[in-house]
Backbone as JSON, one array per atom type, in Angstrom:
{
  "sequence": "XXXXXXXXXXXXXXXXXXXXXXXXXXXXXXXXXXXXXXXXXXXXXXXXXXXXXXXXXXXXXXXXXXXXXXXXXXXXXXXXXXXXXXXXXXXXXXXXXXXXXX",
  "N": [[3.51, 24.82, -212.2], [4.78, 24.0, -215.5], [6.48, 23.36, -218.47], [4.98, 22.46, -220.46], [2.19, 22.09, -222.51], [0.34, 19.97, -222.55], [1.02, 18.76, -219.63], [-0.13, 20.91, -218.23], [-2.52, 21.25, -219.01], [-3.85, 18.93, -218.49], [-2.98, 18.82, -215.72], [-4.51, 20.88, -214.68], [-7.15, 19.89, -215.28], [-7.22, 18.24, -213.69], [-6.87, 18.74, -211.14], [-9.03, 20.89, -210.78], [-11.15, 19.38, -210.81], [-10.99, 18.02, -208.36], [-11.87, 20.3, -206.7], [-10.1, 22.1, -206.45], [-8.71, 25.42, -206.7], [-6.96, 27.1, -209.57], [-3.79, 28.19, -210.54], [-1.65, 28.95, -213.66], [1.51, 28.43, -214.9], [3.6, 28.95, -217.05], [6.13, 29.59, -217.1], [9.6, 29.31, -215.26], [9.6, 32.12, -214.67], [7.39, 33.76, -214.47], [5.86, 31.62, -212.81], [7.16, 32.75, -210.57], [6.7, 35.4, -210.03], [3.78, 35.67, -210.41], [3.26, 33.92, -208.05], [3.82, 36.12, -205.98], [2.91, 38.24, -206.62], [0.2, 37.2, -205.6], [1.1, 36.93, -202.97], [1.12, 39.17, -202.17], [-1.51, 40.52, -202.6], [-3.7, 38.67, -202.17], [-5.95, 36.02, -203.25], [-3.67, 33.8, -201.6], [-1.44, 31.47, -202.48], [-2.28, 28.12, -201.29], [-0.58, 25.76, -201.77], [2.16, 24.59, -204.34], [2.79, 23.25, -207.16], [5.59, 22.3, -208.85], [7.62, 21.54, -211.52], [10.76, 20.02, -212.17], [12.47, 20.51, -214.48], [12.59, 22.62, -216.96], [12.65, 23.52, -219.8], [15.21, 25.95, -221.45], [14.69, 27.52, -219.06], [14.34, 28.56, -215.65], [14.17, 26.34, -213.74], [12.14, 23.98, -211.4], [13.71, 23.5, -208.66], [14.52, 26.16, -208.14], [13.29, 27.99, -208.95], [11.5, 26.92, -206.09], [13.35, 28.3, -204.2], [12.75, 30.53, -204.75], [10.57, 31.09, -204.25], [10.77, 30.26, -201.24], [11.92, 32.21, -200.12], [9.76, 34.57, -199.97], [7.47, 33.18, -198.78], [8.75, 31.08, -196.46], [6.96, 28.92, -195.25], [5.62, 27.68, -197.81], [3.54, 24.86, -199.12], [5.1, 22.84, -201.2], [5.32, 20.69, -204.53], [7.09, 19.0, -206.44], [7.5, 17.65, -209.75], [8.51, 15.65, -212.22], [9.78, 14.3, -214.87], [12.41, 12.67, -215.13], [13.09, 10.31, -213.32], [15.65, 10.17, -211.89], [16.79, 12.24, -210.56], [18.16, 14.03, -208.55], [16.45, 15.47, -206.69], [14.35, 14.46, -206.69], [14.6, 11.95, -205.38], [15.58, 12.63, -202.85], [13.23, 14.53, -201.64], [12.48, 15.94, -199.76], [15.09, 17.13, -198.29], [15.83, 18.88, -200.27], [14.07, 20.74, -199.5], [11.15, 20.09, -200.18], [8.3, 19.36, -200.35], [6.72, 16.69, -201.36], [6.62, 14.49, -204.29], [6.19, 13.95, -207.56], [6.0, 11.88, -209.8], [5.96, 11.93, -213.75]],
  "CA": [[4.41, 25.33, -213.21], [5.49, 23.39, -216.09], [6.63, 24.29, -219.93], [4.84, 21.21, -221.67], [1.03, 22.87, -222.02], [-0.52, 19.0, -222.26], [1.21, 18.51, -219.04], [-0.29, 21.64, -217.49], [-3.83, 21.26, -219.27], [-4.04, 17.52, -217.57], [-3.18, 18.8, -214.02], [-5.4, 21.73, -214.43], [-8.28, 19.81, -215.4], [-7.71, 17.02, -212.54], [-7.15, 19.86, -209.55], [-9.95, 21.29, -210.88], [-12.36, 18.19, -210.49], [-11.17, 18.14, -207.13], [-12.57, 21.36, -206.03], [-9.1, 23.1, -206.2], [-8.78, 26.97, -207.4], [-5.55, 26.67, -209.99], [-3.4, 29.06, -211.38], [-0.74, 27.96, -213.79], [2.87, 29.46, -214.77], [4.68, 28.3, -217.88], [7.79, 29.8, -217.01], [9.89, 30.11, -213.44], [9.81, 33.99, -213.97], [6.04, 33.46, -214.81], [5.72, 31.37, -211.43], [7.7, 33.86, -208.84], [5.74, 36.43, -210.35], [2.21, 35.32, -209.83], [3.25, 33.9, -206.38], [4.62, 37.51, -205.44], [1.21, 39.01, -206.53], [-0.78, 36.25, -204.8], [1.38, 37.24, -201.56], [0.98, 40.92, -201.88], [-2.44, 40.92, -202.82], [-4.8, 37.81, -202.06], [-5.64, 34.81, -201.84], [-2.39, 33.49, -201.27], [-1.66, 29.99, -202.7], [-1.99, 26.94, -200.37], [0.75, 25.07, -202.33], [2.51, 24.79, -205.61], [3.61, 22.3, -207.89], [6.76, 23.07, -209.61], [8.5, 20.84, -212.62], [12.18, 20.55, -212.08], [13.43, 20.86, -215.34], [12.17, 23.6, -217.57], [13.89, 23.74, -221.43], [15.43, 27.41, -221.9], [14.3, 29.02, -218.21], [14.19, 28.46, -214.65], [13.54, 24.98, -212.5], [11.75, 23.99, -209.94], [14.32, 23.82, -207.65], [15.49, 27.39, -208.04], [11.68, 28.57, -208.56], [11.01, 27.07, -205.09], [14.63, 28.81, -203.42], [12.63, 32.28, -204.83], [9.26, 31.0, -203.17], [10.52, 30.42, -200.08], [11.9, 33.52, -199.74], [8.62, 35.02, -200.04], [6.61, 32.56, -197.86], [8.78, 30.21, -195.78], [6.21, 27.3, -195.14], [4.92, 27.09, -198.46], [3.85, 23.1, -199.11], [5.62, 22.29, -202.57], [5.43, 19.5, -204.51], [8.08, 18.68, -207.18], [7.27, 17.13, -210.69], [9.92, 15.43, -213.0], [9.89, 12.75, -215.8], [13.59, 12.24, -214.71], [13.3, 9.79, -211.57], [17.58, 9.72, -211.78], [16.83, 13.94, -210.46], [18.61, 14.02, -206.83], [15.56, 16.26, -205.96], [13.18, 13.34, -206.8], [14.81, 10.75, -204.61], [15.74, 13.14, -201.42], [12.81, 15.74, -201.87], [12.66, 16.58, -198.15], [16.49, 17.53, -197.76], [15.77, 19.92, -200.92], [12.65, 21.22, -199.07], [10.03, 19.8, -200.82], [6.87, 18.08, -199.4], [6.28, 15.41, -202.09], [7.05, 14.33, -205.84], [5.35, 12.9, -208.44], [6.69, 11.02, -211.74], [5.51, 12.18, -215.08]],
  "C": [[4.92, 24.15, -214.01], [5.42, 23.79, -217.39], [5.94, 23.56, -220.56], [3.4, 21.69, -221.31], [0.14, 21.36, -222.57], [-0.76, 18.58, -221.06], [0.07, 19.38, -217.87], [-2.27, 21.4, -217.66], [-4.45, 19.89, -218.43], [-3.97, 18.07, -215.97], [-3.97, 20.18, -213.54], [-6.83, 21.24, -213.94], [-8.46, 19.1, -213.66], [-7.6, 17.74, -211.07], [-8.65, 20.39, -209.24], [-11.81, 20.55, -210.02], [-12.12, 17.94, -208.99], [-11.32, 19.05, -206.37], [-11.26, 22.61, -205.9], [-9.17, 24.62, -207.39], [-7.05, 26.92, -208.21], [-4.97, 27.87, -210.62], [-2.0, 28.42, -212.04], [0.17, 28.94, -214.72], [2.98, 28.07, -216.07], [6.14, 28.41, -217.95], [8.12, 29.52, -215.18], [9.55, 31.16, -213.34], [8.1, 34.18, -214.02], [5.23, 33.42, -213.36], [6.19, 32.4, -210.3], [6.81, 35.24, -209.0], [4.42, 36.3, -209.87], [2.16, 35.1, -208.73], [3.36, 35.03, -205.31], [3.54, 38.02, -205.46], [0.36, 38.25, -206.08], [-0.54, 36.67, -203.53], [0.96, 38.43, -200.93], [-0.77, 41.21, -201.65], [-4.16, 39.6, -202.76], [-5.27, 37.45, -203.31], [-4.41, 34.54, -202.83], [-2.32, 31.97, -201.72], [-1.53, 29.25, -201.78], [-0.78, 26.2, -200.55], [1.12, 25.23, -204.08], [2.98, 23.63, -206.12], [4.55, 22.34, -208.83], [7.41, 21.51, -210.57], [9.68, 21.35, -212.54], [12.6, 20.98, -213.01], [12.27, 21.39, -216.62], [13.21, 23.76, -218.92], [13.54, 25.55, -221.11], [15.18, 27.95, -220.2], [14.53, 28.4, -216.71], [13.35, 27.35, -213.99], [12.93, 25.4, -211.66], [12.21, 23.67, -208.98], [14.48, 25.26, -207.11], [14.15, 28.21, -208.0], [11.47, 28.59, -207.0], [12.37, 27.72, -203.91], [13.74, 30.26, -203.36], [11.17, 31.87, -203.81], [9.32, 30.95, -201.93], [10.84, 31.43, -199.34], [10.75, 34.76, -199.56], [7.52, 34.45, -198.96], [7.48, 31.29, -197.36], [8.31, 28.72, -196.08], [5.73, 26.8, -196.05], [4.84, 25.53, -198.84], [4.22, 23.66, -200.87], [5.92, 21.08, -202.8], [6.71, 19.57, -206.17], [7.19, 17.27, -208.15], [8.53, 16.75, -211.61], [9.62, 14.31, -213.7], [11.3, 12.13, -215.66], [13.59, 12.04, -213.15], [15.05, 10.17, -210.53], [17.65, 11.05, -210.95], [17.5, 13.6, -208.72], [17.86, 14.42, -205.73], [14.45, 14.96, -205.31], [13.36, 12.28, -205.66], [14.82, 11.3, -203.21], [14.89, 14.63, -201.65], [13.05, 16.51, -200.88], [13.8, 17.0, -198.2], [16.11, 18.79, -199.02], [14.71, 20.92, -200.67], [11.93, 21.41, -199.99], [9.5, 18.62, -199.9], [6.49, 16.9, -200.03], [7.02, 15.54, -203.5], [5.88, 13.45, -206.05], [5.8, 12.52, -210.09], [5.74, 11.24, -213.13], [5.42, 11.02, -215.74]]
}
């Protein structure tokens, strides 16, 4: 999930090349949505990569609060061009599995 569609077209292509199956959300309501019909109805995502800060709509903090309500264990990784993010520095305590710097 992220709103910037260079951002999303770049980590499409490069999942891609590594054999991964991608689906990609421009919004939060976008993301909880698709994850909800992935859960209900197969296959189920392995993990997600969520962008904290979204202009106009729903983070990826608050995205992954609705995901885990849905699936618990999902792995999530957290994206942000703002290192200064509280998420970014202590992902684990916000339950997230990794970050990565824009």
């Amino acid at each position: 999930m992220d709103d910037e569609q260079p951002v999303r077209t770049l980590m499409v292509r490069d999942l891609q090349d590594a054999g991964c199956h991608v689906t990609v959300a421009a919004t939060g309501v976008e993301a909880v949505t698709q994850f909800r019909a992935a859960w209900e109805h197969a296959p189920r995502f392995d993990e997600v990569i969520l962008d904290l800060t979204m202009r106009g709509g729903i983070g990826g903090a608050n995205v992954l609060r609705q995901l885990r309500g849905i699936d618990p264990p999902i792995t999530a990784n957290v994206v942000s061009q703002y290192t200064s993010n509280p998420v970014m520095s202590g992902y684990r305590q916000h339950g997230c599995n990794g970050v990565v710097s824009k």
